[in-house]
N, C-alpha and C positions, 0 to 999 in steps of 0.2 A: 701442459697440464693434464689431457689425457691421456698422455701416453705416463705420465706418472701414476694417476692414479689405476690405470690397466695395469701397470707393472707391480704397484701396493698391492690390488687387489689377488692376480696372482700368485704371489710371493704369499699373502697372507692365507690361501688355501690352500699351499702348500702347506704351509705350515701346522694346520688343523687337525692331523691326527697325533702330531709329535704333543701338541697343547692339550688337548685335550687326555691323551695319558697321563702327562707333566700334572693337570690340574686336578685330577683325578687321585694321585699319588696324594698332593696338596690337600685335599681335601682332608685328610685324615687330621694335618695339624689343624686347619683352623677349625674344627669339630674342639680340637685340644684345648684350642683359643675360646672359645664361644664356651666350654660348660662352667671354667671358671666365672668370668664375665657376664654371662646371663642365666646362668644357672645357681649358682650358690653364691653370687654378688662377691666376688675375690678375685679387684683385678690381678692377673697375675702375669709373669713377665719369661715364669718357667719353660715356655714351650722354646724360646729360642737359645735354652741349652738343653736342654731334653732330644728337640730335634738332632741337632748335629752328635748326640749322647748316642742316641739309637745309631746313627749311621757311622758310627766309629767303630762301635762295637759290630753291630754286622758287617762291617769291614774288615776289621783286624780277623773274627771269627771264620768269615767265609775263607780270606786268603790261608788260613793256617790250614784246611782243609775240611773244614764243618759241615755239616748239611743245611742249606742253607735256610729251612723250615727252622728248626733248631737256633740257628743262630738269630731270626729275626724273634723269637717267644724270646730270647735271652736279650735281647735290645728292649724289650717291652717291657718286661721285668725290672729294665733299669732306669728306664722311664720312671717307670710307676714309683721306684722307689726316690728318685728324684721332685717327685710332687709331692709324696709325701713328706721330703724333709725341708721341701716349702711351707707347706701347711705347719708340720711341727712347729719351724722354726717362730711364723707368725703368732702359733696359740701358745706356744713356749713362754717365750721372751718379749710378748705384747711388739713385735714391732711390724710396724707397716708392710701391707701384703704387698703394695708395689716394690720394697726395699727388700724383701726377704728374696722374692724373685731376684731381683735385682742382683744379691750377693749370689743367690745360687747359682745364675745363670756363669757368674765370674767364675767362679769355685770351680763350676760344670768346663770352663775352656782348657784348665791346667789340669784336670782329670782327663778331658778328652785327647789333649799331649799325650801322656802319658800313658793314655791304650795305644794312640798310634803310636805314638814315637817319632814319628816324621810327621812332616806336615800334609802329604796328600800319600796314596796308597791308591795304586788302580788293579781293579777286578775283573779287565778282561781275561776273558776264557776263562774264568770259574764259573761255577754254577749260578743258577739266580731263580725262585721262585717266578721270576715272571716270563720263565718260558716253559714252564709247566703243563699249557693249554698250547697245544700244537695247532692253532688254527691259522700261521703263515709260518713265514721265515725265524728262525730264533732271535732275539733283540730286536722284531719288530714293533711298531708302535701296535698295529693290530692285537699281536699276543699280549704287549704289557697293559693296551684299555682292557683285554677282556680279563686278563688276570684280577687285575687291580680296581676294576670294577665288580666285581664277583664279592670281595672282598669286602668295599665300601657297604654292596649294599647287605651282606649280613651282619655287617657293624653298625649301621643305620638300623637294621631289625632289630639284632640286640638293645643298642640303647632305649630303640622306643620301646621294645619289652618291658625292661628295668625300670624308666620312670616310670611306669605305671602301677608298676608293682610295691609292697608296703615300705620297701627299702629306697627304691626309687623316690617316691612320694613324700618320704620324710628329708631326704635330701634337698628338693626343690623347696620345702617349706622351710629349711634349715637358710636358705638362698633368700626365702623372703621376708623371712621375719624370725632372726635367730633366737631372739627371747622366747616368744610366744612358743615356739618351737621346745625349747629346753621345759617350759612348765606344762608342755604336753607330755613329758620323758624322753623326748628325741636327743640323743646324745649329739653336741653341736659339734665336737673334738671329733669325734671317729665320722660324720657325716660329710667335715670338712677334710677331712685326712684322707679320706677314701676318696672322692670328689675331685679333688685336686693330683693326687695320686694316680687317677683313671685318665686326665685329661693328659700327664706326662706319658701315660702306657700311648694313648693315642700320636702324640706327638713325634716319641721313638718310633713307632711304626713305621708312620710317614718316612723319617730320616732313615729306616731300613728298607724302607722302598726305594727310595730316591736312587740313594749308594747301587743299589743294583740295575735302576732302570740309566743310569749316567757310567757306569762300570769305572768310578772311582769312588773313593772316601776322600772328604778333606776336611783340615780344621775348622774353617771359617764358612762351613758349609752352611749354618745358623746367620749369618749374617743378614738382618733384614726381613725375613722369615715372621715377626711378629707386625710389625708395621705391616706387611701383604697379607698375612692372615686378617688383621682388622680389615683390610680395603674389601678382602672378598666377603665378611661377615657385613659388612655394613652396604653390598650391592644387594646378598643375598636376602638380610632384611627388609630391603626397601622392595625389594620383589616381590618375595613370600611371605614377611611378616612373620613375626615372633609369638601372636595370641594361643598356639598350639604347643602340644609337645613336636607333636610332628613336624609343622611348620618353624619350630626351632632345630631340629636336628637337620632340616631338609634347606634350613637358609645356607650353612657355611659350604654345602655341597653345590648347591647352584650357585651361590658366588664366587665358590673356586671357577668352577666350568666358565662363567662368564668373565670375571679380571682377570686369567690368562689368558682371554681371548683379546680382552683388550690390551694389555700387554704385546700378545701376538703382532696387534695390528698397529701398534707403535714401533715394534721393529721392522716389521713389512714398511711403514712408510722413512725407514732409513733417520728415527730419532739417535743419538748415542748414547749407549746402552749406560754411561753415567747419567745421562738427566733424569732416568726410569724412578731413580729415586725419588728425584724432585716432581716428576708429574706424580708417583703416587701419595706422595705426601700431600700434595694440594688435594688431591683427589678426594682421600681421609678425612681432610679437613671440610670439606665441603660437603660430601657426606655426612659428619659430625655436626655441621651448621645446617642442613636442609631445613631443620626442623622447626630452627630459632626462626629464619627466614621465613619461613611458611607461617608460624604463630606472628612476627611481625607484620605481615602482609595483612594477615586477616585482623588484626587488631588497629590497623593503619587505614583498611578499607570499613572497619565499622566505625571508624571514627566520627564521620560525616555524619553519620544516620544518628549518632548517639546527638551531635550537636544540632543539628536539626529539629529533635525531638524534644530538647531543650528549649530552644527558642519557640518553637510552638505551643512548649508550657508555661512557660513564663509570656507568654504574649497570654 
């Protein structure tokens, strides 16, 4: 028993600088995942064809011989217009944000064919944005945190810029009360188009990071990508808490860094890498339930006192 978990525990510090770049990268979607969902109240389902959208495309682009700056703005682009034609789709044709996601992400698999063409494409020894910062060896985890952290946190300034500002601010209130919103003059169509639209530019990002920090593209690179984004948004919550702007842009980043680490430390203890599924799904779940749990606790443990007080009046 201890020489297992001395051997977990090595393994899994080995592993800490490959995860924490990994989670870093990651964090970009589930920012993607979180603005719909706690920002403009529209679950949506787009980020897990948006992702694999962005790293198709800065795949196919880099190998053809692109600069690879260049081709991760043109994966963003495509992103973004990908949430946007989620959003249309919903204030178009009244049909459900979950559903509209839903078709596009389909939509988004036979478009993502059809940039590759094949189904995986590898990018060694082309170029890659994340070795940019010479601060070790080229495709080390060193140069991709420092890259890719650089990065994060001028997109984390940005955002919190934005909400704050009168364009920002109308968005968030378009999120929480879209009436009230519309008879202030906040246009709810282009608040939710833009919104959702920003959160697939994020998504693509991530998926144009990934492709270069793995130095391959592949189709099914999306697969599961939205279920792990919740698990890190809802460790991040339960950490940071959501009452801020800041504190919402700063949850989906600290619960990337922390659910790859627990990740990390499921493979350090030799789980197989099929069950990752099923532990993160309970994981979600349980998560998702803390809340009910903790409201029935405490309405379970005033029970007593309420009956007590009862009988005390009636006596």
């Amino acid at each position: 028993m201890i020489d297992f978990i001395q051997t977990t525990f090595s393994t899994f510090c080995a592993l800490i600088p490959v995860t924490i770049a990994q989670s870093l990268i990651m964090g970009f979607v589930v920012l993607g995942i979180m603005l719909p969902f706690r920002v403009l109240g529209f679950p949506d389902m787009t980020a897990e064809g948006a992702f694999p959208l962005g790293g198709c495309i800065c795949t196919v682009l880099i190998a053809s011989g692109m600069n690879p700056w260049l081709a991760v703005l043109i994966a963003m682009a495509a992103g973004f217009i990908a949430g946007c034609c989620t959003a249309y789709i919903h204030l178009r044709f009244r049909i459900h944000t979950l559903l509209a996601g839903i078709l596009m992400t389909t939509m988004l698999y036979s478009v993502n064919l059809r940039i590759m063409g094949r189904s995986n494409i590898s990018l060694f020894g082309d170029g890659s944005i994340l070795d940019v910062i010479p601060v070790s060896d080229a495709g080390s985890p060193l140069n991709k945190t420092a890259i890719v952290g650089l990065l994060l946190m001028i997109g984390f300034l940005a955002l919190n810029y934005f909400f704050k500002t009168e364009k920002g601010t109308a968005m968030r209130a378009v999120g929480a009360n879209p009436d009230m919103s519309e008879a202030q003059g906040i246009s709810v169509r282009t608040a939710t188009i833009m919104g959702i639209g920003l959160a697939g530019c994020l998504s693509a990002l991530s998926g144009a990071l990934m492709v270069q920090s793995q130095g391959f593209g592949d189709i099914n690179m999306g697969l599961g990508v939205l279920i792990n984004g919740l698990a890190a948004l809802m460790i991040g919550e339960a950490i940071i808490g959501n009452q801020t702007v800041m504190r919402q842009l700063m949850a989906p980043i600290v619960g990337a860094l922390i659910y790859y680490q627990l990740i990390s430390l499921c493979l350090a203890a030799n789980m197989p890498p099929p069950d990752l599924k099923l532990a993160t799904g309970l994981f979600v779940l349980f998560m998702l339930a803390l809340p009910s749990l903790r409201r029935g606790r405490s309405i379970s443990g005033a029970m007593p006192r309420e009956s007590l007080r009862e009988r005390s009046g009636a006596g």
